[in-house]
N, CA and C of each residue as an Amber inpcrd file, in Angstrom:
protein
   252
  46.6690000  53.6620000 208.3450000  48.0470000  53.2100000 208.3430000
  48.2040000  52.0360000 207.3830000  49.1890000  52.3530000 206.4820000
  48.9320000  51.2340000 205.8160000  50.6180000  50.5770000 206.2160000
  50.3030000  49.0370000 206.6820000  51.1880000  48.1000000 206.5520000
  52.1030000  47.7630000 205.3530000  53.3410000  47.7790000 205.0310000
  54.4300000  47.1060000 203.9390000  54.7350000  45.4460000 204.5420000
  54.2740000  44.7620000 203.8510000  54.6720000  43.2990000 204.1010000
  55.3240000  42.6670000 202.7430000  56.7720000  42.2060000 202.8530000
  57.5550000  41.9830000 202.2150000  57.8630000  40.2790000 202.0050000
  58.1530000  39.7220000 201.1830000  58.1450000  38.0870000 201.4190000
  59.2290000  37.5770000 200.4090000  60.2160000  37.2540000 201.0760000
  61.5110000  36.9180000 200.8400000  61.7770000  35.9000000 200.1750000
  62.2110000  35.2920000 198.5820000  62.4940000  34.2250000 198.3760000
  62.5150000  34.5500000 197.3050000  62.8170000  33.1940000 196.4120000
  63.4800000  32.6240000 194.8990000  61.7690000  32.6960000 194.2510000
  60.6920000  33.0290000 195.4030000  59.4550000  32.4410000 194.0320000
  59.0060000  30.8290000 194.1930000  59.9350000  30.1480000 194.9150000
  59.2370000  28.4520000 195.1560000  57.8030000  28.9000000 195.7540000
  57.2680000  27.2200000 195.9980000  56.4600000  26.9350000 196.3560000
  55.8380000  26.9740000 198.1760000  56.8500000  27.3010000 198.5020000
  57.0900000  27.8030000 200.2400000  56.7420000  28.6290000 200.1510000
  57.4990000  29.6510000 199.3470000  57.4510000  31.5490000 199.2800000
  55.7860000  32.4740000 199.1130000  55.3290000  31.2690000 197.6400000
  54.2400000  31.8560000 197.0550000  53.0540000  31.1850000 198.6730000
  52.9750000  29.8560000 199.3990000  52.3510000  29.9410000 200.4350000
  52.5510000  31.1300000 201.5930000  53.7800000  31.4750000 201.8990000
  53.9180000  32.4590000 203.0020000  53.1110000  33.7360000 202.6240000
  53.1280000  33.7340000 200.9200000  52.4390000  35.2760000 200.6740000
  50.9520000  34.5600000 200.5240000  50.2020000  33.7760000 200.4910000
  48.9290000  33.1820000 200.6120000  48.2020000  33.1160000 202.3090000
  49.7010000  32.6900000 202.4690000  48.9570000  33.2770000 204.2720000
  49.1350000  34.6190000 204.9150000  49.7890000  35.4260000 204.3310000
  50.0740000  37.0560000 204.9580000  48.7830000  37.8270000 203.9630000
  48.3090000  37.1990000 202.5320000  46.8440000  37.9290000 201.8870000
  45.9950000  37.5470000 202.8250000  45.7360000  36.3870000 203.5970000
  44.5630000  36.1340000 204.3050000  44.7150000  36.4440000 205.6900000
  45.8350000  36.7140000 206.3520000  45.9140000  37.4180000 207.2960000
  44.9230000  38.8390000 207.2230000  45.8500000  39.5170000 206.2420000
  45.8610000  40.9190000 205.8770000  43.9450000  41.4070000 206.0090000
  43.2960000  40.4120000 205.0460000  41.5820000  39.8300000 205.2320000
  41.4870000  40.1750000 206.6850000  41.8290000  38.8230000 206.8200000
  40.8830000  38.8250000 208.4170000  41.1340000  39.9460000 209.5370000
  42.4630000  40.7890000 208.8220000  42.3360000  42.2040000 209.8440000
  41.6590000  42.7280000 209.4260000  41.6830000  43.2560000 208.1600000
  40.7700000  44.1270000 207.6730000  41.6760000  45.7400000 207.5920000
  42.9020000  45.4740000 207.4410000  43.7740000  46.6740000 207.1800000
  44.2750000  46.6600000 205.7060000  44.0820000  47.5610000 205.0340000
  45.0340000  47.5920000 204.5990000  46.6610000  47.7630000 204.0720000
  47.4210000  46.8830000 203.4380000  48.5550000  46.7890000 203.6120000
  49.2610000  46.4560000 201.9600000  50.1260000  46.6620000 201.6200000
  50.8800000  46.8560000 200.2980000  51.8260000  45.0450000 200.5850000
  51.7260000  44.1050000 199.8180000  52.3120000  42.6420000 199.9490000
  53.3650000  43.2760000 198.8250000  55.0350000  42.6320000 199.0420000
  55.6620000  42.7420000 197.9520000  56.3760000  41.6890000 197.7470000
  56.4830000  40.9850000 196.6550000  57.7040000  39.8920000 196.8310000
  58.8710000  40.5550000 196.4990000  60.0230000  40.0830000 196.7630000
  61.6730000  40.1160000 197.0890000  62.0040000  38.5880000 196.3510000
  62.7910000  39.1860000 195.1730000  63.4150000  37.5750000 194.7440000
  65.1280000  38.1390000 194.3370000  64.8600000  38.9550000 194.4680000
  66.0760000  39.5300000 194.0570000  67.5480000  38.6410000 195.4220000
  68.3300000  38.3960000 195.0550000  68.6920000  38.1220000 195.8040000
  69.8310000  38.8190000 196.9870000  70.4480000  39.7030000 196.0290000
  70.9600000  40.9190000 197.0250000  69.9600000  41.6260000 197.7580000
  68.8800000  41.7860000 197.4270000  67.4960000  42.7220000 198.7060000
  67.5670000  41.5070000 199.4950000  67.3020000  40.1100000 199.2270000
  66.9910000  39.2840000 200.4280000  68.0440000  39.1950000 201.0850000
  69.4110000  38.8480000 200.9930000  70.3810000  38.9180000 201.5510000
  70.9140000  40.4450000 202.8800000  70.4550000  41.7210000 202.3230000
  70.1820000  42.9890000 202.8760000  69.3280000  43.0410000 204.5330000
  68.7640000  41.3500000 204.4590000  67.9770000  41.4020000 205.9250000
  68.9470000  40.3780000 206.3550000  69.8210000  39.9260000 206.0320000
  70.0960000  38.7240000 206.8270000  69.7220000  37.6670000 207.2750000
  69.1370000  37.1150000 207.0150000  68.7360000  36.0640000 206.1930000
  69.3390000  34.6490000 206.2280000  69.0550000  33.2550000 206.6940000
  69.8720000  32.1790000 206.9690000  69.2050000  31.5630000 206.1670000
  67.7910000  31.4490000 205.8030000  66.9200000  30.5460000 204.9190000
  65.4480000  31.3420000 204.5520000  65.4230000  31.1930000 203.4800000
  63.9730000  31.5190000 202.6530000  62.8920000  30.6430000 203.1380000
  61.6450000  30.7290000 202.9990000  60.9930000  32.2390000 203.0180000
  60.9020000  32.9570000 203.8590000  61.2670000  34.5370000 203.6990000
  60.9730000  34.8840000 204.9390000  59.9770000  35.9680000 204.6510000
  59.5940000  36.7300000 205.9060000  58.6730000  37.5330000 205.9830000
  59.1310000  38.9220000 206.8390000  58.4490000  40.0110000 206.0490000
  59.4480000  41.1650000 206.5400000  57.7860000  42.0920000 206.9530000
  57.6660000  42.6790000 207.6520000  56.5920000  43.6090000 208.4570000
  56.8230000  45.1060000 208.7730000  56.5990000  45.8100000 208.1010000
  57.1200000  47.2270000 207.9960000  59.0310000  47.2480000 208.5130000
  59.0550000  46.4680000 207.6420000  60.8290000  46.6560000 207.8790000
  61.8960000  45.3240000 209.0650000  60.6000000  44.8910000 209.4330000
  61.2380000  44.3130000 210.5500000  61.1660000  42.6050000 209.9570000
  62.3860000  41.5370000 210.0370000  61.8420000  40.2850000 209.6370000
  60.9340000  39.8620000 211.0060000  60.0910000  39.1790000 210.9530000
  58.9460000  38.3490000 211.7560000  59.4810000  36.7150000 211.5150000
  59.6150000  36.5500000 210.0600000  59.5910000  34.6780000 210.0710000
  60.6960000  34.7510000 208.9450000  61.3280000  33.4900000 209.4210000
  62.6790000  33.4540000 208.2310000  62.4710000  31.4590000 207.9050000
  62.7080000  30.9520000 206.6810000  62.8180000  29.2100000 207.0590000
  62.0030000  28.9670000 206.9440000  60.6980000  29.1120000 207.0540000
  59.5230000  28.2900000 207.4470000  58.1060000  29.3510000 207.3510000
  57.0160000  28.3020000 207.0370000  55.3340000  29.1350000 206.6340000
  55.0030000  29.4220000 207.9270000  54.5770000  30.3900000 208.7910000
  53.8720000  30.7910000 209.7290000  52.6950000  30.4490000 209.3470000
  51.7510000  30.0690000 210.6480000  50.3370000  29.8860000 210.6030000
  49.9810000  31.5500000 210.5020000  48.3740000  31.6520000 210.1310000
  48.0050000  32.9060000 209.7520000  47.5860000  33.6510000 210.5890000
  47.5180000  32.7170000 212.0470000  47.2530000  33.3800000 213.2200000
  48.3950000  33.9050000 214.0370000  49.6690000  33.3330000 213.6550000
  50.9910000  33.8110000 213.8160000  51.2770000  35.5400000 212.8930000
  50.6860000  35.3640000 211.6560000  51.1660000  36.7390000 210.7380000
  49.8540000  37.7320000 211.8190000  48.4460000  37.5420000 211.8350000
  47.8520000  38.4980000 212.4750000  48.2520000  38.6370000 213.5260000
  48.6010000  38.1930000 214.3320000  50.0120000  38.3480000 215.5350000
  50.7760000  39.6170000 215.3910000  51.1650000  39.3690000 214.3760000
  52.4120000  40.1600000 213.7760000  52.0820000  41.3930000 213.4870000
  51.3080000  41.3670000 212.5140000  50.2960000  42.5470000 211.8510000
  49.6200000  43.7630000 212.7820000  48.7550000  43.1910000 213.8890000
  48.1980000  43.7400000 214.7150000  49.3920000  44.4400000 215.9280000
  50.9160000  43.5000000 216.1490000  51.5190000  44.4050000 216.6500000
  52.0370000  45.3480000 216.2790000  52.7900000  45.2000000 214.5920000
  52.9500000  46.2480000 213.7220000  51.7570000  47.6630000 213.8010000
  51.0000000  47.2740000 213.8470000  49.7890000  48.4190000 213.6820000
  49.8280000  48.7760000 215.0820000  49.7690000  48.7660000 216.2080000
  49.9330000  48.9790000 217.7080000  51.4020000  50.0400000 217.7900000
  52.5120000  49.6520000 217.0140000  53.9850000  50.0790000 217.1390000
  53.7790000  51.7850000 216.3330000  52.9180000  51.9670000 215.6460000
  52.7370000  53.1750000 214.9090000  52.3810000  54.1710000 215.6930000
């Protein structure tokens, strides 16, 4: 099964960490999963969306505003993979 993890933002320095902690998540599961950034701003807007960065998990947002710890994204990840 492979995971789509999506990461919402302009490209700052928030954004490029949220996708630094969803690659090392992604590691320490040991799944693989397809990371995409979203800068576009009509796709980010399309989730609804109140503040960047956010984080999207086979379709679903998980974190919007703010870096999740990486034990928060394998959280995430591992329920995504459970929901299949």
């Amino acid at each position: 099964m492979l995971i789509t993890i999506k990461v919402l933002g302009p490209g700052c320095a928030n954004c490029q960490q949220v996708e630094a902690v969803a690659k090392q998540a992604v590691r320490m599961l040991g799944q693989p999963a397809h990371i995409e950034k979203v800068t576009d701003r009509s796709q980010i807007m399309a989730y609804h969306l109140l503040a960047t960065p956010g984080l999207v998990i086979n379709e679903k947002v998980v974190s919007a505003g703010r870096i999740p710890t990486e034990a928060e994204v394998t959280t995430w990840l591992a329920d995504a993979l459970e929901t299949v």
